[in-house]
C-alpha positions in Angstrom: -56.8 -129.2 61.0 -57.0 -129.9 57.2 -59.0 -126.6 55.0 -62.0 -128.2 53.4 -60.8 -127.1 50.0 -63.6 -127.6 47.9 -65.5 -125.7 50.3 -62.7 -122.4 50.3 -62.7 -122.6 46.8 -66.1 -122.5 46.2 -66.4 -119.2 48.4 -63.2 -117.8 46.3 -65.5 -118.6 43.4 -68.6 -116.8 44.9 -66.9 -113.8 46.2 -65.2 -113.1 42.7 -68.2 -114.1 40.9 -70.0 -111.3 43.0 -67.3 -108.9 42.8 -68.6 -109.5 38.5 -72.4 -108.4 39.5 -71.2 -105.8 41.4 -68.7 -104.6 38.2 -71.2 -105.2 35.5 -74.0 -103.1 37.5 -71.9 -100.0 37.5 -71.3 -100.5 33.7 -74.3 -100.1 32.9 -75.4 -97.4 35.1 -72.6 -95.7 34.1 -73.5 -96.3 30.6 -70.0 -98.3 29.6 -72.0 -101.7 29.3 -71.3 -102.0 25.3 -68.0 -100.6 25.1 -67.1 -103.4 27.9 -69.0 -106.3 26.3 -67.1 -105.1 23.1 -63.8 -105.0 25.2 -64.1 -108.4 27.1 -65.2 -110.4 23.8 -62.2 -109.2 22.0 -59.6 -109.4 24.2 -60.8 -112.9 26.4 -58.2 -114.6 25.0 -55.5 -112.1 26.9 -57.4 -112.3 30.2 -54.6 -114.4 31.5 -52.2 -112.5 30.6 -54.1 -109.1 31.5 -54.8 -110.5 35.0 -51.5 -111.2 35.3 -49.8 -107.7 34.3 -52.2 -106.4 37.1 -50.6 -108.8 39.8 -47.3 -107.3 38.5 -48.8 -103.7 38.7 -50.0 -104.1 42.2 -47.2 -102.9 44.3 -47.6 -99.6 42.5 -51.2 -99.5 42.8 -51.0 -100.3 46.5 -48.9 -97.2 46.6 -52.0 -95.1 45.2 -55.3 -96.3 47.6 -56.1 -98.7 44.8 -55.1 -102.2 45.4 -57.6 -104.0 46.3 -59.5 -102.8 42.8 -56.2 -104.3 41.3 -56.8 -107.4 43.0 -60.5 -108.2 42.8 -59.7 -107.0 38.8 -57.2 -109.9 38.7 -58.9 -112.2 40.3 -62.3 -111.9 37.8 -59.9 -111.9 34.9 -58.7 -115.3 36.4 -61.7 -116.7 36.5 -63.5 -118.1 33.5 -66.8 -118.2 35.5 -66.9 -115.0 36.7 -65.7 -113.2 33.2 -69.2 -115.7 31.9 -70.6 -114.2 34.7 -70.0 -110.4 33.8 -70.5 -110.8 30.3 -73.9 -112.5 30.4 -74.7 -109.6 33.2 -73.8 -107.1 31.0 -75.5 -108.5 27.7 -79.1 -109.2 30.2 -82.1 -106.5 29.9 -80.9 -103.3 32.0 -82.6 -103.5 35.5 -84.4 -100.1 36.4 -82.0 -98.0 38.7 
């Protein structure tokens, strides 16, 4: 049985473009919204290349609890959707916490 790969793709697509609300809501609660906005307009042009310095990096941060951050980090950095995604999220009106 053949994967119905638009349909897995689409979920990929979902999942990292969720894993982006979820990032972009604790930036702003944490107060880190601008200096990230700032951060992600500068260097979009590197994302590529960030996300893949992190897929390098992730042996060693498997070895310190934190992989999985590593991962969904590369995967939204991969993604021009997603990093759309955060960055609108992050420009929007601050939602009452």
């Amino acid at each position: 049985m053949l994967l119905d790969e638009p349909a897995v793709s689409e979920r990929y697509e979902q999942h990292v473009i969720g894993f982006a609300e979820q990032l972009a809501a604790t930036l702003r609660r944490q107060g880190w919204a601008e200096p990230a906005l700032l951060a992600l307009d500068v260097g979009r042009p590197l994302a590529l290349v960030v996300a893949q310095a992190l897929w390098i990096a992730r042996p060693a941060a498997g070895l310190l609890g934190s992989g999985e951050a590593v991962d969904q980090l590369a995967r939204l950095l991969e993604s021009p959707a997603a990093l759309d995604r955060l960055m609108a999220d992050l420009e929007g009106p601050s939602s009452p916490s």
